[in-house]
C-alpha positions as CSV (number, residue, x, y, z in Angstrom):
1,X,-46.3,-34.8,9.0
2,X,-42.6,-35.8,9.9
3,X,-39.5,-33.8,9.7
4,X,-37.3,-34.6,6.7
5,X,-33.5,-35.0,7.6
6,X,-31.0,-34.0,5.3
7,X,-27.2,-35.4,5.8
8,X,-24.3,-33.4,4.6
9,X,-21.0,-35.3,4.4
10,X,-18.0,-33.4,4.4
11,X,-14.5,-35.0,3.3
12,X,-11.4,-33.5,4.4
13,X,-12.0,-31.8,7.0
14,X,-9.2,-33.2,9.3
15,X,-6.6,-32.4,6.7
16,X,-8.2,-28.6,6.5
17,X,-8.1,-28.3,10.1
18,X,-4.5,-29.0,10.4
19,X,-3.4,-27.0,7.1
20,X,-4.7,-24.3,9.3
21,X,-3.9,-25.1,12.4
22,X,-0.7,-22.7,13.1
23,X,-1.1,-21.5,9.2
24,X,-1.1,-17.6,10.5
25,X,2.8,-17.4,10.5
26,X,3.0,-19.0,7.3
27,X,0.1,-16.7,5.9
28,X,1.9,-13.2,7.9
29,X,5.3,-14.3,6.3
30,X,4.0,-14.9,3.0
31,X,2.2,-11.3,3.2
32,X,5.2,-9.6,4.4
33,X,7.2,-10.9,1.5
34,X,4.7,-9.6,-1.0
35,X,4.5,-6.5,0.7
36,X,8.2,-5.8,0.5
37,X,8.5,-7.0,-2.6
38,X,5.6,-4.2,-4.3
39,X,7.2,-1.6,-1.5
40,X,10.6,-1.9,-2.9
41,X,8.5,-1.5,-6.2
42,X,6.5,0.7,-5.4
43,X,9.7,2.9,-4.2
44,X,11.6,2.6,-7.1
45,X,8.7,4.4,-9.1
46,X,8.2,7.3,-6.8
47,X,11.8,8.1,-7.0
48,X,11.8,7.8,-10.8
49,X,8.9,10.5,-10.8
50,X,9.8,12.5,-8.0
51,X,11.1,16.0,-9.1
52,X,14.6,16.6,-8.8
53,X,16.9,19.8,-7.6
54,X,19.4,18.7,-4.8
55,X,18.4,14.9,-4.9
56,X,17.8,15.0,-1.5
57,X,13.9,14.0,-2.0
58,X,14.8,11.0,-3.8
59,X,17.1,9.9,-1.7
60,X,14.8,9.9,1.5
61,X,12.0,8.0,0.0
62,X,11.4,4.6,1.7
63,X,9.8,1.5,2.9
64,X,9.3,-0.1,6.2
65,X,7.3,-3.3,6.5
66,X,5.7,-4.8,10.1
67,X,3.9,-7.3,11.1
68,X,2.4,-6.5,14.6
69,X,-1.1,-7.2,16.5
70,X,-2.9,-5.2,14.0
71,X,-1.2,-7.1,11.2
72,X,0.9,-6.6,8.9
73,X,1.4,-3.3,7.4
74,X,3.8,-1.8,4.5
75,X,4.6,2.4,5.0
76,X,6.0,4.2,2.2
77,X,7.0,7.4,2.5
78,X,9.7,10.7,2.0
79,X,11.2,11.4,5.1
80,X,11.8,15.3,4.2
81,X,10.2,18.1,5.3
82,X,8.7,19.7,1.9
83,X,7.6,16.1,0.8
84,X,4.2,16.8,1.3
85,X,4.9,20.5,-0.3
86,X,5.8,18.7,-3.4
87,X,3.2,16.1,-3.4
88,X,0.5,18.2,-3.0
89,X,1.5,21.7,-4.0
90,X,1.3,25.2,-2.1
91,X,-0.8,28.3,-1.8
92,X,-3.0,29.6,-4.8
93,X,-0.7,27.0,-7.5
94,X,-1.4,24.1,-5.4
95,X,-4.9,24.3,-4.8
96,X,-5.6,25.5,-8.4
97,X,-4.0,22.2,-9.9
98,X,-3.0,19.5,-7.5
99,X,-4.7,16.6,-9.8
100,X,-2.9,12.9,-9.5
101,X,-2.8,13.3,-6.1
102,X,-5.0,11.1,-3.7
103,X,-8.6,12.2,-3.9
104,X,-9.1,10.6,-0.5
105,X,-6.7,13.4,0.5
106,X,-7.9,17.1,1.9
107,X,-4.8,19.4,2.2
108,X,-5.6,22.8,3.3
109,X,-3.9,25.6,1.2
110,X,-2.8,28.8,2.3
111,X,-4.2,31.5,-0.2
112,X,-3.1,34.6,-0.8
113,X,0.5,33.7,-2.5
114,X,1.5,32.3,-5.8
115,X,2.9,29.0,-4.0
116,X,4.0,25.9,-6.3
117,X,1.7,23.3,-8.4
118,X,1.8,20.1,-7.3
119,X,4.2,17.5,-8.4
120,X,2.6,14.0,-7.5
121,X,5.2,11.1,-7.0
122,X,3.7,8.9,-4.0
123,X,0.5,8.7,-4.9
124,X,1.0,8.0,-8.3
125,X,3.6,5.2,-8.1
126,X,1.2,3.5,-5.5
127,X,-1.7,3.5,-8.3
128,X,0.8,1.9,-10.6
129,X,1.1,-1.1,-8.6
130,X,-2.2,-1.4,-6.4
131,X,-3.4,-4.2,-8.2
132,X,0.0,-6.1,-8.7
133,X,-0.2,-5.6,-4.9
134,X,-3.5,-7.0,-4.2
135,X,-3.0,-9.9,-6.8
136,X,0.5,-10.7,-5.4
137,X,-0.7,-10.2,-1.2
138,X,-4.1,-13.2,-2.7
139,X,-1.8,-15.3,-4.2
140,X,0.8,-15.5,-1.1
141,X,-2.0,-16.0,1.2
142,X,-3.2,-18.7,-0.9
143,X,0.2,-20.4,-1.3
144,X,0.7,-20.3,2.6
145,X,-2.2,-22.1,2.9
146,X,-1.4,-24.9,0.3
């Protein structure tokens, strides 16, 4: 008995090749775009839900985009020292009733005194816009590579 031979043609190939020849800085670009257009987003909601007493929280929550070796990355965050307080609650309060925070999160809590419930703002606003994120980060991939 022989050996059957199957051919496979491929067309376009070439014009694949060099669509992504050099197509990683148009793709990293395209990402970083999307990624500080949902961070500015993304922003704009945690300060809307974030509590307020002097403002001050508010006022230090922010973005900062980079594209390095490891790609490129989008950090949100509130550059205070009670952010986390307020995001995730204190002492008996807190770990009572910290729910629409991140579940992925552990914080440890200090029992013993009454401490503060937990007034989610980051988490929250990220969940808002995690799948506007992931549709808009495809699609500017995609268009990169058109």
């Amino acid at each position: 008995m022989g050996t059957e031979t199957k051919t496979l043609e491929l067309r376009g190939v070439d014009e694949l090749l060099k669509k992504l020849n050099g197509a990683d800085g148009k793709i990293r670009a395209a990402i970083a775009a999307a990624l500080e257009k949902n961070a500015l987003a993304i922003v704009g909601a945690a300060k809307r839900r974030a509590p307020v007493d002097t403002g001050d929280l508010r006022g230090m929550i922010g973005y900062n985009v980079d594209s390095g070796a490891r790609g490129v990355t989008a950090t949100i965050s509130a550059h205070t020292e009670y952010a986390v307080y307020v995001e995730f609650g204190t002492g008996d309060a807190g770990d009572k009733n910290h729910s629409g925070t991140d579940p992925a999160a552990k914080p440890t809590y200090t029992s013993g005194f009454a401490g503060m419930d937990a007034y989610p703002y980051l988490y929250p606003a990220f969940k808002a816009y995690e799948k506007i994120l992931k549709d808009d980060i495809a699609n500017a991939a995609k268009s990169a590579l058109k």
